[in-house]
Every structure is written in C-alpha cells, then in structure tokens.
C-alpha positions as CSV (number, residue, x, y, z in Angstrom):
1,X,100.1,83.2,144.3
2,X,96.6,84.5,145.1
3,X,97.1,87.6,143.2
4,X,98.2,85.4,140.3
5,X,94.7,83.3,140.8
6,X,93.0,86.4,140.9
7,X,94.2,87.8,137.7
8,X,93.7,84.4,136.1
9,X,90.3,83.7,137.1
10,X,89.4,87.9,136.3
11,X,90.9,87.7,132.6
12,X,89.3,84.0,132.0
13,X,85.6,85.5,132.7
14,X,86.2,88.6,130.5
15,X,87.5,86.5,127.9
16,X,84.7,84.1,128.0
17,X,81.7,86.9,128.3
18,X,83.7,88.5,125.8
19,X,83.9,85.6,123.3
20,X,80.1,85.3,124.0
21,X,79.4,88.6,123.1
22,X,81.1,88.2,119.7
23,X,78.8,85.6,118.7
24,X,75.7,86.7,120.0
25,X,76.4,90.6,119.3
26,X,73.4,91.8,116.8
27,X,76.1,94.5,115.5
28,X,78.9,93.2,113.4
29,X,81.1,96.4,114.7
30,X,80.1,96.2,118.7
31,X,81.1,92.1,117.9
32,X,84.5,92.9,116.3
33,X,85.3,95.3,119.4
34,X,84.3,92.8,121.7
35,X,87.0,90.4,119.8
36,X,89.4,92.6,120.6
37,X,88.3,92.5,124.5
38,X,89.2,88.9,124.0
39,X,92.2,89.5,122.3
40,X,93.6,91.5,124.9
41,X,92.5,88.9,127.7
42,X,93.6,86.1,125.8
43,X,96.9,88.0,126.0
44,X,97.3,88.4,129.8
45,X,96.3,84.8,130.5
46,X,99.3,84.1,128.3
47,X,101.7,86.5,130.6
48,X,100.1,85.1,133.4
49,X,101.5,81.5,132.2
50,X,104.9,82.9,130.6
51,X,104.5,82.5,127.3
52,X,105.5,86.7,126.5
53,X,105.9,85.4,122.7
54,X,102.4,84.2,122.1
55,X,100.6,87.5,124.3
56,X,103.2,89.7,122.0
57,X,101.8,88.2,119.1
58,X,98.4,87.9,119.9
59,X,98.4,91.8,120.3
60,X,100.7,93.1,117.6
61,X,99.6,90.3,115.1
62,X,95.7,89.8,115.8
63,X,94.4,92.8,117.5
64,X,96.8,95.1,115.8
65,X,96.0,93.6,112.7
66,X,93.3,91.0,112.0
67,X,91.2,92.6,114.3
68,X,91.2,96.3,113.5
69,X,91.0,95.0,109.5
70,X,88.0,93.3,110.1
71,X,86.5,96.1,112.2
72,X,87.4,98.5,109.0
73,X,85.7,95.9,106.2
74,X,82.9,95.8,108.7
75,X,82.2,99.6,108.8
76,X,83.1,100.4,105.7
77,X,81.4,97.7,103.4
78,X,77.5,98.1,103.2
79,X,76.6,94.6,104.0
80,X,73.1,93.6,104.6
81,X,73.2,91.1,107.9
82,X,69.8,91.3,108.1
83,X,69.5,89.5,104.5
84,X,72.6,87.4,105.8
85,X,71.0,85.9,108.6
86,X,67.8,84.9,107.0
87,X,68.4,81.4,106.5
88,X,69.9,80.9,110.0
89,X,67.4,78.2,110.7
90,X,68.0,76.5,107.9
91,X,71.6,75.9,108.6
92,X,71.3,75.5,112.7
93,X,71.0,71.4,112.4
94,X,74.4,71.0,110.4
95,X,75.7,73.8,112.7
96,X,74.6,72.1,115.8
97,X,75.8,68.3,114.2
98,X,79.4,70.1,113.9
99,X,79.1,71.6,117.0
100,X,78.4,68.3,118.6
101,X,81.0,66.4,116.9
102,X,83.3,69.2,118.3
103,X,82.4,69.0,121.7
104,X,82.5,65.2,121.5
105,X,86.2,65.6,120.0
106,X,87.0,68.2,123.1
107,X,85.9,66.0,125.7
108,X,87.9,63.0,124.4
109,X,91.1,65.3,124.2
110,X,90.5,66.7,127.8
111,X,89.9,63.0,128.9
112,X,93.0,61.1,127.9
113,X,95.2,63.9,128.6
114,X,97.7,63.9,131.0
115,X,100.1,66.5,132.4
116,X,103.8,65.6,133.2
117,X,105.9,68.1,135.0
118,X,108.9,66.0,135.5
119,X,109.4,65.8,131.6
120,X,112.6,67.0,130.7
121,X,113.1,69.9,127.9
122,X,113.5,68.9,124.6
123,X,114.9,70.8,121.3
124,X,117.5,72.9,123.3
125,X,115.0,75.1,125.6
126,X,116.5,75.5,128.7
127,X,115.4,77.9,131.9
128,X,118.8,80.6,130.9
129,X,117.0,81.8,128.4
130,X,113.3,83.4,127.9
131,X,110.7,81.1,125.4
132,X,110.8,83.6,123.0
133,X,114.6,83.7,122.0
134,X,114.5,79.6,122.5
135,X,111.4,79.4,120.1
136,X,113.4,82.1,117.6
137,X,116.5,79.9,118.0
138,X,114.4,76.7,117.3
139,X,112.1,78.0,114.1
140,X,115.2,80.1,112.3
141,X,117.1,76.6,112.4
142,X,115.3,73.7,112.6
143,X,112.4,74.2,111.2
144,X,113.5,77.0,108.7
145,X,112.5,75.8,105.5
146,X,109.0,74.8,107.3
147,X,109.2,78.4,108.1
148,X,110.1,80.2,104.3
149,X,106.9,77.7,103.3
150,X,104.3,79.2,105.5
151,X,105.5,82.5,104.4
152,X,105.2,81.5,100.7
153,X,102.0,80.5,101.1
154,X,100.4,83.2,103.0
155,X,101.8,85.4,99.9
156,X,99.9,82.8,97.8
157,X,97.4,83.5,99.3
158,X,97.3,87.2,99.6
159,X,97.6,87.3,96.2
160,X,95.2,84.6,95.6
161,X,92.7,86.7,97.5
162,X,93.6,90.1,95.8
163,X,92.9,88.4,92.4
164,X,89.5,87.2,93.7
165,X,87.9,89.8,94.7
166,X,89.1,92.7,92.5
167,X,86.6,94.2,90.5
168,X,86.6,94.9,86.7
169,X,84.0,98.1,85.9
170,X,83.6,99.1,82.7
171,X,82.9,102.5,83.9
172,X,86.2,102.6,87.0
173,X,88.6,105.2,85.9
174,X,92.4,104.0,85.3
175,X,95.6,105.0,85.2
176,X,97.0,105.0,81.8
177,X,100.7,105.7,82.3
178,X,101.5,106.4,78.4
179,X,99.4,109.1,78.3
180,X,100.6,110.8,81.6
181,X,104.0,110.7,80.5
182,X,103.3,111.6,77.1
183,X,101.2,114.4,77.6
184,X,102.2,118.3,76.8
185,X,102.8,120.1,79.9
186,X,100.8,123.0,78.0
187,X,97.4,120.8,77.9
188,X,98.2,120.0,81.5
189,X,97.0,122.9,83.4
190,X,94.0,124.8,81.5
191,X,93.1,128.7,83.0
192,X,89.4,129.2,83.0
193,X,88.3,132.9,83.6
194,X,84.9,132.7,85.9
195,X,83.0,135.2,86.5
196,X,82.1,136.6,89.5
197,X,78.3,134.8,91.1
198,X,78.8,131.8,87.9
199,X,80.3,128.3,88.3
200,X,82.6,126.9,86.0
C-alpha cells in the first residue's frame, strides 16, 4: 500500500508540473512534449486505480495520436505566436471571468459529492471480469446505436474539417487523370543528349 501511495503521489506532481508547463511553455513544441509527459502520467494514475481501458486509451488514442499530430502541425506550420499572443491582455478579463466561473463550478461539484463504497454494481459489471471487457460488453449492446452516432459524427466532422481548411490555388499543380491515362507512352519519357560541363 505505501508503494502504491508513492507511485500515486510521484505521477500526480509530474502530471501537474507537467500540465503547468504546457500552459506556461513559451515554445509551442517544448508545450506539446510536455502534454505528452502528462499523457503518460495521467495514464499510470489510471493503472494505479484499475481502470487498464482508460490508461490504454489515453496512450494509444491521445499520445499516439492527438498528441504527436499536434506536435507535427506545430513544427511544421510557420505560425507566428508572437503575433498570436499580442492581444493577450486584452482577452485576460473574460479569460479570468470563465476561469472563475469554473473554479466556482469545481468547488460546488467537490462539495456536494459523496463517495459510496457499499453501492452495488449496476449494468452487469461484476468483479469475474476486467472493466475493460465489461465496458466492451456494455457499449457493443446497450448503448450501440449511441455508439455508431459518435462515430458518425466524428466522420462528419473530419470531413467537415478537411473541407474547411483545404486550399484552392490557382497556381497548385493537379492531377488530371484523363490526360494520364490518355497520354502516348512515346511522349512519356523524352531522351535529352547533355553535354558534358552543361545543364539541361
């Protein structure tokens, strides 16, 4: 049980410096790593408490995915955060009303809650089997159709999102499939005799 504690109370301050360090990282890239620091904290508190599915899921899904995507976008697209963040103090007394409100909401959720361990299990989960088959056996019967939904609309909105931000230039080069398949193989391939010390 100490060595449980320990673990808890060593991934909850790396996951909280960490989550720090995200906001208050000057460097978008050095912030995205640091999410990932997170991530993979987040993840062991979660093994710590038995919930495998959700530390499974928060690795393969969010570090393995959402993570590393944003840490490509972020080092590949030549964004201007200097420009970005000039009208930070502008913003800071809506964001600090929100933030308020938040906290205000956090405290009032962490006030009137109450833990029950005597409660008995509910929608089939017993202690035979591990939370992640009784969560598959609950969300592939149940709550299928709720399931097909959310997949429908995260295609929606992938798609949604591809549409958006795709970007017409007069000047982009494009496939024209006619004329590949159309063309004469003899056109295709052109022999150019260069001379020794010239370019073509």
């Amino acid at each position: 049980m100490l060595i449980t504690n320990l673990f808890f109370y060593i991934f909850s301050i790396i996951t909280i410096a960490s989550a720090c360090m995200v906001i208050a990282g000057k460097n978008p890239v050095h912030s995205v790593l640091f999410l990932i620091l997170c991530f993979f904290n987040a993840a062991g508190i979660f093994l710590i408490l038995g919930a495998e599915f959700l530390a499974l899921i928060l690795i393969i899904v969010y570090v393995g995915a959402v993570a590393v995507l944003f840490l490509f976008v972020v080092m590949m697209l030549d964004v201007d955060f200097t420009r970005l963040r000039a009208g930070f103090l502008a913003y800071l007394p809506i964001g600090g009303l929100i933030g308020f409100i938040m906290f205000i909401e956090l405290v009032l959720v962490l006030g009137t809650w109450n833990l029950d361990l005597n409660l008995p299990l509910s929608n089939g989960l017993t202690s035979d089997i591990s939370n992640t088959r009784a969560l598959g056996n609950i969300i592939y019967t149940e709550y299928i159709y709720f399931f097909q939904l959310s997949g429908l609309i995260l295609l929606v909105a992938m798609i949604g999102a591809i549409v958006l931000t795709i970007n017409h230039k007069q000047t982009a080069k494009r496939q024209n499939i006619f004329n590949q398949v159309t063309r004469d193989p003899k056109e295709s391939v052109k022999n150019v005799n260069v001379k020794p010390g010239q370019g073509i």
